[in-house]
C-alpha positions in Angstrom: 182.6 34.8 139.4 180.5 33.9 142.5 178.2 36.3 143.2 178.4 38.1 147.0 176.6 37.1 149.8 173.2 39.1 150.4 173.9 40.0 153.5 177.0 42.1 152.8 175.6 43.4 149.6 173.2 44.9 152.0 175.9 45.7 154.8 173.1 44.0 157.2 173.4 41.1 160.4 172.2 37.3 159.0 169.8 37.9 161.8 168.3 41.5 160.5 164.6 42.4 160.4 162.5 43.4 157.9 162.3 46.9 158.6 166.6 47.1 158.7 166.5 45.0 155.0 164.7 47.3 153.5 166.2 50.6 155.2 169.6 49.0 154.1 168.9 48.5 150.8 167.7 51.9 150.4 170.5 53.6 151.8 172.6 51.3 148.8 170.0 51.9 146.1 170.3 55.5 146.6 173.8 55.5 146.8 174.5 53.4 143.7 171.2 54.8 141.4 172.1 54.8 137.7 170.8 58.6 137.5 173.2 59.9 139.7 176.0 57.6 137.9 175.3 58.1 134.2 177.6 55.4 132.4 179.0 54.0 135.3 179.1 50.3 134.2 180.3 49.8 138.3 177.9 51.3 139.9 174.9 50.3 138.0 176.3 46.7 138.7 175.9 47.3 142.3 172.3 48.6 142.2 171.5 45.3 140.3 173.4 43.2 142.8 171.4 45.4 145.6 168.0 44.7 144.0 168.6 41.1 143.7 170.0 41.0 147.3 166.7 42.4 148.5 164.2 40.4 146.2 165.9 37.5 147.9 165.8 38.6 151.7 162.7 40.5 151.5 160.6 37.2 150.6 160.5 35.1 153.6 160.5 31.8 151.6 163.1 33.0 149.5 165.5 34.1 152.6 164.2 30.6 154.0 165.7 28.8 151.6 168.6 30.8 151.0 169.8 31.1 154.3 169.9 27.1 154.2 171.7 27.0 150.4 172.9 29.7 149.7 173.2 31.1 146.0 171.8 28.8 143.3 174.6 27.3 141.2 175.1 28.9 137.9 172.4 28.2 135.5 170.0 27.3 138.2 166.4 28.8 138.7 166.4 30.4 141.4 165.0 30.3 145.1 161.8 28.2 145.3 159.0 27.5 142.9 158.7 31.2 142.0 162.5 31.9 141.7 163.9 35.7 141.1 164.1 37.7 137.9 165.7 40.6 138.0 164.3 42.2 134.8 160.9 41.6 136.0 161.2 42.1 139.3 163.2 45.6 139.6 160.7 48.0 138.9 158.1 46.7 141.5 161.0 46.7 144.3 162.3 50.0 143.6 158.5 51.5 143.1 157.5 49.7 146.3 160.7 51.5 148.4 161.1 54.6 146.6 157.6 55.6 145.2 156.9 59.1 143.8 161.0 59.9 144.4 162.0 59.4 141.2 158.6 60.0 139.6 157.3 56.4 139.7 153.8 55.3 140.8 152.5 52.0 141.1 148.6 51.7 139.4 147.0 53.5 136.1 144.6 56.5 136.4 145.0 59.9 137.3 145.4 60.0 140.9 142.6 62.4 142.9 143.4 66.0 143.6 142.3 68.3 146.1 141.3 71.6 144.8 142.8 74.9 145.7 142.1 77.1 148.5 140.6 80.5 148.0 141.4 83.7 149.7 138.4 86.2 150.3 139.2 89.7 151.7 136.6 90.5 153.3 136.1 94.5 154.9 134.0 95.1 158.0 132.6 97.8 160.0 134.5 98.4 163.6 130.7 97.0 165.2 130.5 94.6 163.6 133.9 93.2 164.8 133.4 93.8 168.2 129.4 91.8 168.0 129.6 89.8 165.0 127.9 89.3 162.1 126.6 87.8 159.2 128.0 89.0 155.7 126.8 87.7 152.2 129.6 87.4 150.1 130.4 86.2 145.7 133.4 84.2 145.4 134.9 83.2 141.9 134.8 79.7 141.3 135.3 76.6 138.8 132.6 74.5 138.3 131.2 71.7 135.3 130.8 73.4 131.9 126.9 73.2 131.1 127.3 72.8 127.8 129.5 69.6 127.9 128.6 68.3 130.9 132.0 68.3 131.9 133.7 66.4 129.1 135.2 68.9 127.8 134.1 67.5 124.4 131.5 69.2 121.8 128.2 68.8 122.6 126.7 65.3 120.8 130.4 64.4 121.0 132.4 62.3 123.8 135.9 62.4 124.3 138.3 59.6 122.8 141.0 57.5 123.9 144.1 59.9 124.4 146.4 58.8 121.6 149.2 59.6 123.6 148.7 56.8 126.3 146.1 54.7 124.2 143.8 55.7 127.1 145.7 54.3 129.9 146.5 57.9 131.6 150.1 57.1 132.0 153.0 56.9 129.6 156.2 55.2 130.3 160.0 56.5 130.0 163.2 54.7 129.4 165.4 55.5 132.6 168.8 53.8 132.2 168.2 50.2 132.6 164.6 50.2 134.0 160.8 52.2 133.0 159.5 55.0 134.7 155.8 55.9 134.7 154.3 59.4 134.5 150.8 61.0 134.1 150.2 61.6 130.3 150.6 65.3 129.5 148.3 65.4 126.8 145.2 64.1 128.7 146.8 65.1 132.0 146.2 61.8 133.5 142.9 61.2 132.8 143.1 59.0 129.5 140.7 60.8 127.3 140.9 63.9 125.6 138.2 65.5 123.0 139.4 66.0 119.8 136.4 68.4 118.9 136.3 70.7 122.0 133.5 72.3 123.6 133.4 75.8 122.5 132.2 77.4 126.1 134.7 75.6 128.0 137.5 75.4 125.2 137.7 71.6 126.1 138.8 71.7 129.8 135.5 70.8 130.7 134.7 73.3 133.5 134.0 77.5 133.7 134.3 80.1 135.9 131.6 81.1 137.9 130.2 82.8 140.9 128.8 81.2 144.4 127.0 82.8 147.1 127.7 82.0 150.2 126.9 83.6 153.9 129.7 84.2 156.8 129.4 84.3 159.8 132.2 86.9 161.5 132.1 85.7 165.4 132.8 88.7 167.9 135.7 89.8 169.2 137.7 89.5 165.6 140.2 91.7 164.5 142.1 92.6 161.6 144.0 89.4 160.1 141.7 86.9 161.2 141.3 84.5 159.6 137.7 82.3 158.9 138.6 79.3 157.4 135.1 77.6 155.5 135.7 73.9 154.9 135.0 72.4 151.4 134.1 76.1 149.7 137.1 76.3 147.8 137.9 75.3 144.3 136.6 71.8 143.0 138.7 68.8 143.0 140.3 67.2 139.8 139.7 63.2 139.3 136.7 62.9 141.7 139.2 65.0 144.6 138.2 66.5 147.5 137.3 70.5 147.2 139.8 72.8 148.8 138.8 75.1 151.5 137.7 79.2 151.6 139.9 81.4 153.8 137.9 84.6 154.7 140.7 87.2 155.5 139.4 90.2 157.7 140.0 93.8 157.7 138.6 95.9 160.2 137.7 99.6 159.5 138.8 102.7 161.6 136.1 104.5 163.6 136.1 107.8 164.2 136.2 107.8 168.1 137.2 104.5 169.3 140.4 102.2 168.7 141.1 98.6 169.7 143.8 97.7 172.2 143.1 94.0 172.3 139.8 93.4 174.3 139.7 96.9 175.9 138.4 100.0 173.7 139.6 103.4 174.3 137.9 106.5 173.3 139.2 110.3 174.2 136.8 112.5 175.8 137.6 116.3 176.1 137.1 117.8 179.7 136.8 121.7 181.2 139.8 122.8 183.1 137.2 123.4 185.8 135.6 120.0 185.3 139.2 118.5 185.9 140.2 120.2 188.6 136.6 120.3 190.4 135.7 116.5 189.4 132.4 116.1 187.5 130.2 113.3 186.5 130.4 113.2 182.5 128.9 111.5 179.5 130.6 109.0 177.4 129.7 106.9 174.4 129.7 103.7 174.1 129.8 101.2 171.3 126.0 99.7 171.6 125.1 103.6 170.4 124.3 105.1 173.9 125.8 107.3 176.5 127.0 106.2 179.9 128.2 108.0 183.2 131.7 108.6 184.2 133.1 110.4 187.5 135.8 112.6 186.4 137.6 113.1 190.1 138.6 116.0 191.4 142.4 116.6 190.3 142.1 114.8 187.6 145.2 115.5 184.6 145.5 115.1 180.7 145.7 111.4 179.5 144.0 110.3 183.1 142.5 106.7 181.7 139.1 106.0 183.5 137.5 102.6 183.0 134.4 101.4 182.6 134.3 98.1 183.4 133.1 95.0 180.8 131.7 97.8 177.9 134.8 96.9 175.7 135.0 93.9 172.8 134.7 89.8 173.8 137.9 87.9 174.0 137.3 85.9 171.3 133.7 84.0 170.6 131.6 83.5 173.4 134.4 85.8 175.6 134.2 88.2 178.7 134.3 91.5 177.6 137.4 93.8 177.8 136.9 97.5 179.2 136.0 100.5 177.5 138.9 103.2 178.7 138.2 106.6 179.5 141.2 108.5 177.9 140.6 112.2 179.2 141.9 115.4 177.1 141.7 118.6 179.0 141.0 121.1 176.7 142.8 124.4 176.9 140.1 127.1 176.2 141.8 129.6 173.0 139.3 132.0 173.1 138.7 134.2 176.7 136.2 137.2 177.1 137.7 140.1 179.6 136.4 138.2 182.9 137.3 134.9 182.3 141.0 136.6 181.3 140.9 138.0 185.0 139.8 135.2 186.9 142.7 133.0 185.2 145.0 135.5 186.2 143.8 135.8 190.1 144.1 132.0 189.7 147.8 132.3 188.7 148.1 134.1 191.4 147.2 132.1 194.2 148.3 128.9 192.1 151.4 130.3 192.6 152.0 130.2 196.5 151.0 126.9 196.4 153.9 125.5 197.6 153.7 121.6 196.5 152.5 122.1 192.7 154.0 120.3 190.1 155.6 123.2 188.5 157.5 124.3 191.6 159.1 120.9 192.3 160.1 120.8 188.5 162.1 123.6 188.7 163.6 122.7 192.3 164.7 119.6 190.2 166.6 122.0 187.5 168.1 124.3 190.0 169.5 121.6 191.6 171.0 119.9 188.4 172.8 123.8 187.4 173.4 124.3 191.2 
């Protein structure tokens, strides 16, 4: 039977690039793979025709010369001095299209690693968020087994040939018509394996240990933030790169101020008579002194006063927020014999006042029950 033409195996133009061969012939390969059609004689017959089609068209001598003659006659070699094999030929194509899709990988040896990232909570005083700081902190880590060097083999011993892989770090599965290659599980790719393990390490070569490292916490953090440390995490496998440290904040409470973003907020209890007089008060702040505030004359409960830039930075190297002034009037609970009768000659006249805010909130409920 005369075998198809290439280019409608691949469903492509005669006049199709490289790029569209190749996309095509994926789109068939995946279609027809013998994995997804276990025993089907058919379609494993068109994955072969497909592979062949693009062996041919993705050689530029071999599309050269077919494009001028067509399919060999029966028998014949094949398309110029190197010809086309199928049997030899299939794995590279597929491994060169597909790569680790189907758990194939062109090359021997383990492949490099990157090591894992660590996570580091790390608990801070409120000050030392706002300003910054520098924190010394122990993080658990892997690191080469002294005793073995790293081997992971006894010491006066060296690891052997895996037997499994005869050293090659790679063993190789029967997939339907073609091999697959996989990282040896015994030697975990890295084609040796010591038969008389290190008794510190228990032959993996590497034990935990402990690294000391300083922080540096920029100002203006908060709770959350994240300091990422490049190259601090755990060490890479097969001559990898390290992974990185995240530092993960958490800020403590203080007992008088609170965050809101860049601005601070503290309370500050006030007199009745300093609120209703005005008065020029002390406040703290957060460098551990006490500033001025004018508390003005009428002033209510929950007034916010601000003092301007004595809050936290926005971020490193930031302007700084506001500290805010909340003020709590404090209702005295405790009243000797005169203060008793000076409140009460106070309600008094308070009471002909005819614009207080009392009086226009009851005007306001007579008028709703009118």
């Amino acid at each position: 039977m005369p075998k198809r033409d290439c280019y409608e195996v691949l469903e492509v133009h005669r006049n199709a690039t490289e790029a569209e061969i190749k996309k095509a012939y994926r789109k068939v390969a995946l279609a027809c793979h013998p994995d997804r059609h276990p025993g089907d004689a058919e379609a494993e017959a068109r994955f072969k025709e497909a592979a062949e089609a693009y062996g041919i068209l993705s050689d530029p001598a071999k599309r050269a010369h077919y494009d001028q003659f067509g399919h060999p006659a029966e028998g014949a070699g094949g398309y110029g001095p190197q010809g086309f094999d199928f049997r030899s030929n299939v794995d590279d194509l597929f491994g060169e299209i597909f790569g680790d899709i189907f758990g194939q990988r062109r090359g021997r040896g383990p492949r490099p690693e990157r090591g894992s990232d660590l996570r580091y909570n790390l608990s801070i005083a409120f000050e030392e968020a706002v300003f910054g700081c520098t924190r010394e902190i122990e993080i658990p880590v892997r690191r080469a087994c002294d005793a073995c060097g790293g081997t992971g083999a006894r010491r006066g011993t060296e690891p052997t040939a895996c037997p499994d892989c005869r050293g090659h770090g790679r063993v190789r599965l029967q997939q339907g018509f073609f091999q697959l290659e996989r990282d040896c599980g015994r030697c975990a790719g890295s084609g040796r394996v010591a038969l008389d393990p290190c008794p510190d390490c228990r032959g993996q070569g590497a034990v935990r240990a402990r690294r000391h490292l300083s922080v540096r916490v920029p100002p203006g953090v908060e709770t959350g933030t994240r300091l990422r440390v490049t190259g601090e995490g755990e060490g890479g496998a097969h001559g990898g790169p390290p992974g990185d440290l995240y530092v993960v904040l958490a800020v403590t409470e203080h007992p008088i101020f609170v965050r809101e973003g860049p601005d601070v907020l503290c309370t500050v209890p006030v007199s009745i008579g300093q609120a209703a007089l005005g008065a020029e008060i002390e406040v703290p702040t957060l460098e551990g002194e006490t500033a001025r505030a004018q508390v003005p004359s009428g002033t209510q409960h929950g007034t916010v006063l601000r003092l301007k830039g004595r809050g936290a930075p926005r971020g490193p190297g930031g302007r700084r927020g506001d500290l805010k002034i909340v003020v709590q009037v404090e209702v005295p609970t405790r009243l000797t014999a005169r203060q008793a009768e000076l409140l009460r000659e106070f309600e008094a006249l308070r009471e002909e006042e005819p614009e207080s805010a009392i009086g226009r909130f009851w005007d306001k409920v007579r008028g709703l029950f009118a």
